[in-house]
C-alpha positions in Angstrom: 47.8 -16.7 -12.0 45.4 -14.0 -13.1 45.9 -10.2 -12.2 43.0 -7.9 -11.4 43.7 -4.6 -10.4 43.4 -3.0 -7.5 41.1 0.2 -8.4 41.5 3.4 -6.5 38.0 5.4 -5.9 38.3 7.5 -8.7 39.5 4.5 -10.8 36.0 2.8 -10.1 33.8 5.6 -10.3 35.3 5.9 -13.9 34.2 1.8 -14.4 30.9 2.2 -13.1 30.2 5.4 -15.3 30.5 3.1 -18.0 28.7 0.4 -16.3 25.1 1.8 -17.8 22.5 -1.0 -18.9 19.8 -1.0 -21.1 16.9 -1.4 -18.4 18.4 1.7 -16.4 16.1 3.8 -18.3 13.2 2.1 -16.5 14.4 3.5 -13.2 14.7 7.1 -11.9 15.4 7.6 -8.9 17.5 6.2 -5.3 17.0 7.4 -1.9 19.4 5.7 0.4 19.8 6.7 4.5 23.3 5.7 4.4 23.9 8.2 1.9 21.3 10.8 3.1 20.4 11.7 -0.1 19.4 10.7 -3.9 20.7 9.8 -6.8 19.4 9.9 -10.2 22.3 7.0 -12.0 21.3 4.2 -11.4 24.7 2.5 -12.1 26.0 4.5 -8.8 23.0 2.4 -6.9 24.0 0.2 -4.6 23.9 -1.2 -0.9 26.3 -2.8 1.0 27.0 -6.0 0.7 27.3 -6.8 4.4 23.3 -5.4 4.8 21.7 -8.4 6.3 19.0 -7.6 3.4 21.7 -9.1 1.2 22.9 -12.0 2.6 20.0 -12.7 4.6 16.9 -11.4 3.4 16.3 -9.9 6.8 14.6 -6.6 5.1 10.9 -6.1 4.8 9.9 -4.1 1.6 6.6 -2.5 0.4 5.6 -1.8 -3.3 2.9 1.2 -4.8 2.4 3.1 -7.1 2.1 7.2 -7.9 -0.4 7.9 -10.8 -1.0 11.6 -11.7 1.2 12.8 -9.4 -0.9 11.1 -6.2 0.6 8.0 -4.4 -2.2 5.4 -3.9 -3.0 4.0 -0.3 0.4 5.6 0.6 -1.1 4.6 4.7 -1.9 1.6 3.7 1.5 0.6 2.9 3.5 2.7 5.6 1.4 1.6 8.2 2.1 -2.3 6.7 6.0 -1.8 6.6 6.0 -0.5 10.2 3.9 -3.4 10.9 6.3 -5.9 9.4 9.6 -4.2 10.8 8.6 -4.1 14.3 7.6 -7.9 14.0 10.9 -8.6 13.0 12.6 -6.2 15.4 13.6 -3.6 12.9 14.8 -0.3 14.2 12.4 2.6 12.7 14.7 4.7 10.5 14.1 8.4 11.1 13.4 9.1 7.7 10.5 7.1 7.2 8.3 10.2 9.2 9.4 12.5 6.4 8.4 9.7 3.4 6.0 12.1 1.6 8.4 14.8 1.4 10.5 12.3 0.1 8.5 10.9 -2.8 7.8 14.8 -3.6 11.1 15.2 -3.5 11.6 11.9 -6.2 9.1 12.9 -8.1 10.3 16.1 -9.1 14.2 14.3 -9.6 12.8 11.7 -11.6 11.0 13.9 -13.9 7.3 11.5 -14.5 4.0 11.7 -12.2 3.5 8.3 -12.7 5.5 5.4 -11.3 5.8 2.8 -9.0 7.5 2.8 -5.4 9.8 0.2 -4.2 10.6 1.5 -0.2 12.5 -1.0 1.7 13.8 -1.0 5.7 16.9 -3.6 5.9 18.6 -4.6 9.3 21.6 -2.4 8.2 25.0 -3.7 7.6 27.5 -4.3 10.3 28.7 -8.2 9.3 28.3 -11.3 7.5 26.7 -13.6 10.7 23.3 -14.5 11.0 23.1 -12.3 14.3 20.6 -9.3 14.1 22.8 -7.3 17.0 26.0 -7.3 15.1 23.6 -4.5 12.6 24.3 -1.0 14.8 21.1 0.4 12.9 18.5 -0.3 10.2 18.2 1.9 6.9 16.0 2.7 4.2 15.8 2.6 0.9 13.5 3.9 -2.0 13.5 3.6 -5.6 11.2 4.9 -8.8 11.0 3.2 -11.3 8.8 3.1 -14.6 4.7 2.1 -13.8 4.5 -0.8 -16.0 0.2 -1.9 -16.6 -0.7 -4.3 -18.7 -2.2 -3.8 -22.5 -5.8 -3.0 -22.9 -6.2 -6.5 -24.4 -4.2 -8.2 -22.0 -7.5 -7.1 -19.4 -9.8 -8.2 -22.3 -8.9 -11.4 -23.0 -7.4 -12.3 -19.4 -4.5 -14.5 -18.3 -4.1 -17.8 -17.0 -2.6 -19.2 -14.3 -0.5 -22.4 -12.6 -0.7 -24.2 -9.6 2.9 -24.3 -7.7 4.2 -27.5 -7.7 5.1 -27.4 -4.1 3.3 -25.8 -0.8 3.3 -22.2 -0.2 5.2 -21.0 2.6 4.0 -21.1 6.2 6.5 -19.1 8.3 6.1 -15.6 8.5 3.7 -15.6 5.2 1.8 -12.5 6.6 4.4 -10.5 6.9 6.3 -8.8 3.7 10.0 -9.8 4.1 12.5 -9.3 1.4 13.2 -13.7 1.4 11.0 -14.4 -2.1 13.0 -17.7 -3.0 9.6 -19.7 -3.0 7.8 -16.7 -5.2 10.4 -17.2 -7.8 10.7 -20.3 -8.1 7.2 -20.6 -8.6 7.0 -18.2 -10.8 9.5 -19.5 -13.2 7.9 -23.2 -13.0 4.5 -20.8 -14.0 6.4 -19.3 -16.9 8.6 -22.0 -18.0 5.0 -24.5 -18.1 3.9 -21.5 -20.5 1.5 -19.6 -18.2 0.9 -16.3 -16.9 1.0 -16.7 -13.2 1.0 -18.7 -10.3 -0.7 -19.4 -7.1 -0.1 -21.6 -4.5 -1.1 -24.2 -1.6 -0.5 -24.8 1.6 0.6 -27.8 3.7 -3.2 -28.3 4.6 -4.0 -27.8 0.8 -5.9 -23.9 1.2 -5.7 -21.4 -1.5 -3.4 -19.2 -0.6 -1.8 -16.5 -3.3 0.2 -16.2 -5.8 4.4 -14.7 -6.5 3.2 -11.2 -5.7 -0.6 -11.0 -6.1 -3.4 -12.0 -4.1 -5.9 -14.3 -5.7 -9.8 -14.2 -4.9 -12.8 -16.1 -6.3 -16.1 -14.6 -7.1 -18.4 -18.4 -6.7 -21.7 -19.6 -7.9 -23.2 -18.4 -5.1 -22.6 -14.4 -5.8 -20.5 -14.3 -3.3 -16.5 -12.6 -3.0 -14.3 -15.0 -1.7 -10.6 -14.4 -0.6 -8.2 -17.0 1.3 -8.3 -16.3 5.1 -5.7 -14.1 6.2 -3.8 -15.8 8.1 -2.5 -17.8 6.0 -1.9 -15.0 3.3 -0.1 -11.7 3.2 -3.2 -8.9 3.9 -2.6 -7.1 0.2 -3.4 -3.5 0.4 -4.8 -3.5 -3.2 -7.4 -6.7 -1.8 -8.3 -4.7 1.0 -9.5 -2.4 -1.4 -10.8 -4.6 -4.0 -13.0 -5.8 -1.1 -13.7 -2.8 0.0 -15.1 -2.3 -3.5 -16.7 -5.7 -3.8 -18.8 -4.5 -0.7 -20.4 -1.3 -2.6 -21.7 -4.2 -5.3 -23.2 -6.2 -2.3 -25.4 -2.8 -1.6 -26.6 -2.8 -4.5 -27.5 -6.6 -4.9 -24.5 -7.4 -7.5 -23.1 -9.5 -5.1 -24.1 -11.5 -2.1 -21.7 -11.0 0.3 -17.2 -10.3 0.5 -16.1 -13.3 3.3 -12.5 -14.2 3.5 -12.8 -18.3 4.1 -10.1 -21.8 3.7 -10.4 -23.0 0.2 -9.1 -26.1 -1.4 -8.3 -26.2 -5.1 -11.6 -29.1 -5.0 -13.9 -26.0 -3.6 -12.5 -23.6 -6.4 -12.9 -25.3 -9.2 -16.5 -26.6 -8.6 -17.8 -23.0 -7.1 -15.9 -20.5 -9.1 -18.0 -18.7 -11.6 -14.9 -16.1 -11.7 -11.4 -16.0 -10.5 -9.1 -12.9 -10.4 -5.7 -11.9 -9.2 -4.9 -8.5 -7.6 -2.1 -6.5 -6.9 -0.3 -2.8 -6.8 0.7 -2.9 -10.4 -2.4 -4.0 -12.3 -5.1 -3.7 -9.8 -7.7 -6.5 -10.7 -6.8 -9.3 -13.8 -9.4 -11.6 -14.9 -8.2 -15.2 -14.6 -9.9 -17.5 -17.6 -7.6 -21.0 -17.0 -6.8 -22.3 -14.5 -4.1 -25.2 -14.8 -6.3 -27.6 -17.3 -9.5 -26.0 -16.2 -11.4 -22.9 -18.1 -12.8 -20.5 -15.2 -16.3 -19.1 -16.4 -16.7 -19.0 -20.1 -13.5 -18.4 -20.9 -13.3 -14.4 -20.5 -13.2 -11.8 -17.7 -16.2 -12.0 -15.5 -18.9 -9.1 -15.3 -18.0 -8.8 -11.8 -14.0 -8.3 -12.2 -14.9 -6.0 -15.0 -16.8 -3.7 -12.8 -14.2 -4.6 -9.8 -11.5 -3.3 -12.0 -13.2 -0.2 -13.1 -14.3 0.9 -9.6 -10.5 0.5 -8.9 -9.5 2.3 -11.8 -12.1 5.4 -11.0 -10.5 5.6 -7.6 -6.7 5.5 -8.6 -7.5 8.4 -11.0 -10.0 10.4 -8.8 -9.8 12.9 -5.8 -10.5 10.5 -2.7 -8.9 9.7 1.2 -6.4 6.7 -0.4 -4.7 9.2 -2.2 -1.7 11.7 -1.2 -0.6 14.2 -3.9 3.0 14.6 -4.3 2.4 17.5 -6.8 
């Protein structure tokens, strides 16, 4: 019969000192409640293996991003997770009313003024059932990690993008809980057909979005069009996309920004343009579709000027952002 040891606390602290990966160096820094505090190894990281997050997915999480020093709809995204833990029944943790001082605080630890947020409220651990109650109290968790954007010729040329081969999820799909089984496995059947990304239907056959972007579709018509929301998660970075969209209807570069059901049918013949938004790369032109070329084949003028309005704000002075400096 195999032997494993039985390793005292200093014993493995000494293992997982040597436990250091490669991709460690794209993260910075952990703030845990149960600790109280951060650390700055990521090979000491860790949360409890009887967290309902971990055996249940019953977390909800949000993701953004600090450029320059300034975190980027930081409301936005507070105001979202509150939003999802409550409709769950997550207890507020304390420490999510002092979150700025806390990304100051990571910001200075992790040493860069630009990188992306993962902040996450779990149930808490307390046991193994499937019974929220048996959890005595919920906690938080942050970590920084390295802001990843795609190349300068990646927005250029644009990417493509699969249809899942099964529905999108129905339950719960505007909220943002930690249970992505259905995002990844449609992302890998996207990435293991050879494309980009994916996006997905519902049981009625409406657009809905994609593993972790939204999707919207600029038609024929001049008109913005984005799934209805309530059969999609309400992405901070769309609201603002739209938001954006609706300063090019003033000036007569678009018609109008309507959310609306869409079958794949309806896309494909009204689409001029198709992009894909989300916290990490704002707004990606989308130039095939499954079998189908979108537009010519390249960006459209709209997501070009879409993408730089984004990009003007992110690096600007305005109300989405809060410095951290």
């Amino acid at each position: 019969m195999a032997q494993w040891p039985s390793l005292s606390p200093s014993e493995l602290f000494q293992k997982m000192s040597q436990n250091k990966k490669s991709w460690h160096e794209n993260y910075y820094v952990m703030f845990s409640s149960i600790w109280g505090g951060f650390s700055t190894d990521p090979w000491l990281w860790n949360v409890p293996p009887d967290d309902h997050m971990v055996h249940r997915s019953d977390a909800v999480f949000e993701s953004f991003k600090c450029v320059n020093g300034k975190a980027y709809c930081l409301n936005g995204h507070l105001e979202r997770l509150d939003s999802s833990a409550r409709f769950l029944g997550l207890k507020i943790p304390s420490e999510l009313a002092d979150m700025t001082d806390i990304l100051k605080q990571a910001r200075i630890l992790g040493g860069h003024d630009d990188f992306t947020v993962r902040l996450t409220i779990s149930r808490g651990p307390g046991s193994f059932t499937v019974n929220p109650y048996d959890s005595p109290e919920s906690q938080l968790y942050l970590v920084t990690m390295k802001l990843k954007r795609p190349t300068a010729e990646a927005y250029a040329k644009g990417v493509t993008l699969a249809t899942a081969p099964f529905p999108a999820k129905s339950e719960y799909s505007t909220i943002k809980s930690c249970d992505y089984l259905h995002n990844v496995l449609a992302k890998k059947y996207a990435i293991d057909a050879g494309y980009d990304y994916v996006v997905s239907f519902d049981q009625d056959g409406f657009l809905t979005e994609g593993a972790t972007e939204n999707v919207a579709v600029v038609t024929k018509s001049g008109h913005l069009c984005v799934p209805s929301f309530d059969r999609i998660l309400k992405g901070v970075t769309l609201l603002r996309v739209m938001d954006q969209g609706r300063t090019l209807e003033a000036s007569g570069r678009l018609k109008g920004v309507i959310t609306r059901d869409l079958t794949k049918k309806e896309v494909f013949e009204e689409a001029a343009e198709v992009f894909l938004t989300t916290t990490s790369f704002d707004v990606m032109g989308v130039v095939k579709w499954d079998d189908k070329i979108i537009g010519d084949g390249r960006p459209g003028p709209i997501t070009k000027e879409l993408l730089e309005l984004m990009e003007k704000e992110i690096h600007g002075d305005g109300p989405h952002l809060t410095s951290l400096l």
